[in-house]
VOGU-3710 file (C-alpha; in Angstrom, 3 decimals, decimal comma):
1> xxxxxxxxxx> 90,377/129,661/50,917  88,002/130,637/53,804  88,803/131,847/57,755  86,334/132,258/60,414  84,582/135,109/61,138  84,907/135,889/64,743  81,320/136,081/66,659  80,746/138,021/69,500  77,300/138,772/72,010  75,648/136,062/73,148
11> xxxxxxxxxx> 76,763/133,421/70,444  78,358/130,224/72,103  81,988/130,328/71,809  82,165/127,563/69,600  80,051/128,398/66,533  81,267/130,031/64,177  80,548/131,243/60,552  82,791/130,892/57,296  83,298/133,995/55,053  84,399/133,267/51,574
21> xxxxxxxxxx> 87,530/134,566/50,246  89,306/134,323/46,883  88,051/131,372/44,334  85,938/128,350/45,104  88,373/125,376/45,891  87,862/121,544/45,096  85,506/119,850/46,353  85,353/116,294/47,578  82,826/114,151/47,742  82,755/111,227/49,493
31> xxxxxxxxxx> 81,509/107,816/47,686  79,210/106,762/51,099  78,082/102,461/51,385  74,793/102,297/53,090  75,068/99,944/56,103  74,080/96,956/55,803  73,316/97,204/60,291  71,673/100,513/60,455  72,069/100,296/64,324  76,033/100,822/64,025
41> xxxxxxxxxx> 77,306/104,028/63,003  79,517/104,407/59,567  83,624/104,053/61,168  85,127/107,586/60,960  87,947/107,838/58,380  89,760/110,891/56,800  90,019/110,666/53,210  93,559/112,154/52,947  94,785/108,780/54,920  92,930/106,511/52,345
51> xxxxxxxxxx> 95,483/104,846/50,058  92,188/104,305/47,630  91,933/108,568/47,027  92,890/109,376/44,026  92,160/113,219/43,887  95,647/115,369/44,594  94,542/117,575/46,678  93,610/115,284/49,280  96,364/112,607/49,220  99,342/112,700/50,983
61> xxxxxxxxxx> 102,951/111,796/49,441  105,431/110,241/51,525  105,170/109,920/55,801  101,189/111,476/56,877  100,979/112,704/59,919  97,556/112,402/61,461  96,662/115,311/63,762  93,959/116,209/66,449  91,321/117,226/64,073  91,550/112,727/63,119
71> xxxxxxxxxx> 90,827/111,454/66,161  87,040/111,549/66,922  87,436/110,996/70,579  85,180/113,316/72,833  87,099/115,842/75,214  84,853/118,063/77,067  87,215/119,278/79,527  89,577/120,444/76,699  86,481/122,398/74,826  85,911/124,164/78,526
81> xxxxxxxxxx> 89,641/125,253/78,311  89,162/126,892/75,224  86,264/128,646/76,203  87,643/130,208/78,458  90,527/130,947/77,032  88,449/132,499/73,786  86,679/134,358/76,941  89,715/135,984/78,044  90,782/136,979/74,902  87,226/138,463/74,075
91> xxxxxxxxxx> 87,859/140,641/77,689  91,544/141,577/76,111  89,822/142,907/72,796  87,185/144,891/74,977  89,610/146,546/77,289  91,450/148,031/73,502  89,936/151,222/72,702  92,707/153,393/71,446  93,086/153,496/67,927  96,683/153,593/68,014
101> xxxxxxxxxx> 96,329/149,606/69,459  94,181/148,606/66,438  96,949/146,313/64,990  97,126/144,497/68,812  93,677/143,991/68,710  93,456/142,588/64,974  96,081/139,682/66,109  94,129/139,416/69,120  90,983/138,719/67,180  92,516/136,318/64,764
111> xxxxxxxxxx> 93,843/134,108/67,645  89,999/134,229/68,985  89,182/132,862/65,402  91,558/130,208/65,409  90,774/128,772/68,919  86,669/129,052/67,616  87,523/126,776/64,730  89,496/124,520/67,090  86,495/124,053/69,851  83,485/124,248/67,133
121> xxxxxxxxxx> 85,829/121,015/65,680  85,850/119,787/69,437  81,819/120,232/69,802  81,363/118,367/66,715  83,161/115,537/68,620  81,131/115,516/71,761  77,534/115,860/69,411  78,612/112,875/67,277  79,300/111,097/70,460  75,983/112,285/72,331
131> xxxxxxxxxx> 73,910/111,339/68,845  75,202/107,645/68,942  74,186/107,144/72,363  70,894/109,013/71,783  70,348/106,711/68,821  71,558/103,369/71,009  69,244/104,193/73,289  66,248/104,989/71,390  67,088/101,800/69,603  66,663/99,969/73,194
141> xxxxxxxxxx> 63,898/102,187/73,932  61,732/100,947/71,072  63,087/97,119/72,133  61,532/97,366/75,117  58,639/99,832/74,712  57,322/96,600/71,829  58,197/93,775/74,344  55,626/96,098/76,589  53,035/96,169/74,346  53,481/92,179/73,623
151> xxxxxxxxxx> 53,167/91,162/77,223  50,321/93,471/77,487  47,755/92,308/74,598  49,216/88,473/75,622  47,493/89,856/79,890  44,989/91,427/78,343  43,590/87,896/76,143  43,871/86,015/79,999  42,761/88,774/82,118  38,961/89,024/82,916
161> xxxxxxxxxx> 38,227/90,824/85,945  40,305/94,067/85,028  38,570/96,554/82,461  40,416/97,949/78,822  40,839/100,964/80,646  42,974/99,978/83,800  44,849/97,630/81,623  45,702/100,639/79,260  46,951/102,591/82,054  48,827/100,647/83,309
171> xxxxxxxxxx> 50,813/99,849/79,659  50,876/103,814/79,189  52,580/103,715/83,128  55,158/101,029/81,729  55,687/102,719/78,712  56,383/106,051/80,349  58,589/104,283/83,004  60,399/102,874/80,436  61,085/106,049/78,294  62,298/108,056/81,650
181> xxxxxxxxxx> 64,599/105,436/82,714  66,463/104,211/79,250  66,355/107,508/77,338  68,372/110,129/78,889  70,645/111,476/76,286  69,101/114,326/74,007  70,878/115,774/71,219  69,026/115,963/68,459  67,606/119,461/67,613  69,507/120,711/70,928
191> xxxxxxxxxx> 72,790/120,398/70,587  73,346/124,065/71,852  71,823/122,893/75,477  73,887/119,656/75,437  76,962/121,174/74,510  75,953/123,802/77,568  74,802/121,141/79,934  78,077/119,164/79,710  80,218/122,447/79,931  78,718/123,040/82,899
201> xxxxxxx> 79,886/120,357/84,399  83,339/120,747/84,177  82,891/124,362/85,675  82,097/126,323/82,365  79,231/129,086/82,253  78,044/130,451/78,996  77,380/134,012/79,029
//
């Protein structure tokens, strides 16, 4: 069994770190089918609600009740909430200082762990949801950016009175045109920003 380790300073509100405790548990591993389209993204499925599982741990016996932590669905406003509600209770643990409160600010702390679990689950969300549309657009990105370079060397055969190097600029100015106007969304190896960027927006400042 494992429970969050609470992080304080300047760590966002919704990582968090596992500590071990007691012996290792099972572990599942998922039997994965390559797609055959690898331009659609695998459907998300918990295991435990797959009438094919077979290991005990993971099935369910009678009526399964599928909670919050199933549905994939991006809510950035509700992520905000808990930030600042993990905020508040990170100002409530501050203001303890007497020892004599130590068992007040122990329950206080293990809420703030609970609620980090709940919005790093919640960030996962919104990243999985900011990858796909990175990767749809990059995927329309490259459509376009070799449809470029195809019209180009098909002007370049007819054109005569323009020189390699104008006709090079100007693919490198539709290339660049291209790249600033389809890909906007940027995820990958920043999800810390994106996650920040779209707090902000719905009235959430990190520390």
């Amino acid at each position: 069994m494992t429970k969050p380790e609470v992080l304080l300073g300047n760590t966002s509100f919704w990582k968090y770190r596992r500590t071990p405790k007691g012996p290792e548990g099972l572990t599942f591993e998922p039997q994965l089918v390559p797609p055959t389209d690898p331009t659609k993204p695998l459907e998300f499925c918990d295991p435990a609600f797959v009438k094919s599982t077979t290991t005990a741990r993971l099935s369910h016996f009678g009526k399964a009740r599928i909670g919050e932590g199933n549905d994939t669905t991006p809510d950035p406003e509700k992520l905000a909430k808990l930030g600042c509600r993990i905020k508040d209770l990170g100002q409530q643990i501050a203001a303890i200082t007497e020892e004599r409160h130590h068992k007040e600010k122990v329950k206080l702390s293990s809420s703030q762990g609970r609620l980090r679990k709940i919005a790093n689950n919640e960030a996962n969300k919104i990243i999985f949801n900011g990858m796909e549309s990175e990767k749809s657009e990059l995927t329309r990105t490259i459509s376009e950016v070799k449809a470029a370079i195809q019209s180009h060397e098909e002007g370049s055969a007819r054109a005569s009175s323009a020189t390699d190097s104008e006709l090079n600029e100007s693919l490198v100015g539709k290339i660049n045109n291209i790249i600033s106007q389809i890909y906007q969304t940027k995820v990958a190896g920043q999800a810390g920003v994106y996650i920040d960027n779209i707090l902000a927006d719905y009235g959430y400042i990190s520390d």
